[in-house]
N, C-alpha and C positions, 0 to 999 in steps of 0.2 A: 410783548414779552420783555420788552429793556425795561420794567419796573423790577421784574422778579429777577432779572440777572442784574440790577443792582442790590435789590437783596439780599442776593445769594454771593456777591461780593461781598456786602455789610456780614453776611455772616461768615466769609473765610477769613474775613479782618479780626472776628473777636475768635474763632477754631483755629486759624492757622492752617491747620491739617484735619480733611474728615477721611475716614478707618476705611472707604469703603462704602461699596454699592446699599450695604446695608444701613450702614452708619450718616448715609447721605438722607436713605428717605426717612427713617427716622429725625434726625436732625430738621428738615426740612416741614414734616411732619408736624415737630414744636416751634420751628420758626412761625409757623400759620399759627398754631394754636395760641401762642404769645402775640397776637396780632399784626405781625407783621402782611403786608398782602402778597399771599400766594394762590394764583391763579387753580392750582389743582386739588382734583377729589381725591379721599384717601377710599379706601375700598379692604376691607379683611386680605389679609394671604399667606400661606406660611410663614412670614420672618414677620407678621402681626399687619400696622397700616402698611399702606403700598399705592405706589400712586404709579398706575401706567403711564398715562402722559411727560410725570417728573426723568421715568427714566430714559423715555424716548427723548425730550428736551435735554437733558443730560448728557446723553451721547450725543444730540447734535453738539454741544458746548466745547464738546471736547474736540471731536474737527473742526470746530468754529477755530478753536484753538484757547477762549477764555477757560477750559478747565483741563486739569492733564490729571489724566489717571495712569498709575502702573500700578495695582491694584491698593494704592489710597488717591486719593484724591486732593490736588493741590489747585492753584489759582496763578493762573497767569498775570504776576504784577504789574505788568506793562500793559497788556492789555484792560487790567481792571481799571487803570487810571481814567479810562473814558464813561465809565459809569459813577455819576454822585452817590451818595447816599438818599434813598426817597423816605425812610425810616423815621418817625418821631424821637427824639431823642429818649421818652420813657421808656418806646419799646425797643430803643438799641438798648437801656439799661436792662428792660427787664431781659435779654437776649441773652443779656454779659452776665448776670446775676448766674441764670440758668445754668449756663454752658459751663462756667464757674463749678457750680454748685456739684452738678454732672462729674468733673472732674476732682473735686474734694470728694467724693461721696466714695467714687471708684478708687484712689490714692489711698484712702484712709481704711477704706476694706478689703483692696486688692480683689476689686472686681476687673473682671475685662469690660473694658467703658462700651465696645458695640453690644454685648450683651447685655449690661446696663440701659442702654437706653433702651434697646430691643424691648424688654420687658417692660421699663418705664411707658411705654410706646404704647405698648400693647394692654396693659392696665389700660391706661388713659381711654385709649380708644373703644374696649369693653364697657365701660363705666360710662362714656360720651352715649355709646349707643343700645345700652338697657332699657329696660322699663325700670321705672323710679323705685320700684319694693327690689329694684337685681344690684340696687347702685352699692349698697352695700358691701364695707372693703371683702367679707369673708364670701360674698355673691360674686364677687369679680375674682379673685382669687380660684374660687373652685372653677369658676368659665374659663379662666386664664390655665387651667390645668387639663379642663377637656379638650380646649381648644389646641394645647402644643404641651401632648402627652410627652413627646421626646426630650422635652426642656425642663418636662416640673421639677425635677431633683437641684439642677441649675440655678432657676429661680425662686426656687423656693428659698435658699439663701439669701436674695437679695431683695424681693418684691415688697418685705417691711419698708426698708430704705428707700424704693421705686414708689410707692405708696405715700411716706415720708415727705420724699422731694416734691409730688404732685399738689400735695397738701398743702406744702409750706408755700410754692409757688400757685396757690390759690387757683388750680387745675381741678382737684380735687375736693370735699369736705369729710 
């Protein structure tokens, strides 16, 4: 597990600050998908991917004491100093591009960024796991709307742009 908590160092370095339990597996979620090496399965669940083992490791982190949550989540810098970077430097770019892009997307339309990715999250992972005639953006969108009826009005403002970013970050076509 000291590859993925330098990682997950590598990634508090280019976030700074993650929003939250939700904002964590998400996050962690495209750190995998960007190819960084992450040990865990994501699995459907109401706030979309979800990784059980991510949060149980998680909360070990935070008694460990390398991560501190009061309901966001930061990075103990003293502690992170004992973890390198194990990261190719493409995929720390493409990490920085994303998380970047994440945060231009949110700024520029006054989205709330856990919501944001939430959605981003959750396309992705709908469209990872269809059948090829479901991949389709307007096939993922309606699955994205049965699947978190409580959300569609939500997202339904943002999932062009969530769709957008997938695209542009070659997640999607």
């Amino acid at each position: 597990m000291e590859v993925f908590s330098s990682v997950l160092v590598n990634t508090f370095n280019l976030r700074e600050e993650i929003l939250g339990k939700v904002d964590l597996q998400k996050t962690v979620y495209f750190v995998k998908r960007l190819g960084a090496p992450v040990p865990f399965a994501f699995r459907w669940n109401v706030f979309g991917p979800y990784s059980y083992e991510l949060a149980h490791y998680s909360n070990h982190l935070v008694i460990e004491g390398l991560l501190q949550y009061s309901g966001t989540y930061s990075i103990n810098h003293e502690l992170a100093k004992k973890y390198r970077s194990r990261l190719k430097p493409e995929t720390t770019q493409r990490l920085k591009t994303f998380f970047e892009k994440v945060k231009q997307i949110c700024d520029e339309s006054s989205f709330d960024r856990v919501h944001f990715i939430e959605c981003a999250a959750s396309l992705d992972f709908i469209r990872s796991n269809v059948s090829r005639e479901s991949k389709r953006k307007e096939k993922v969108f309606h699955l994205l709307e049965e699947l978190k009826p409580e959300k569609r009005e939500m997202f339904r403002g943002m999932r062009e742009e969530a769709w957008r970013l997938l695209v542009d970050q070659n997640l999607a076509r």
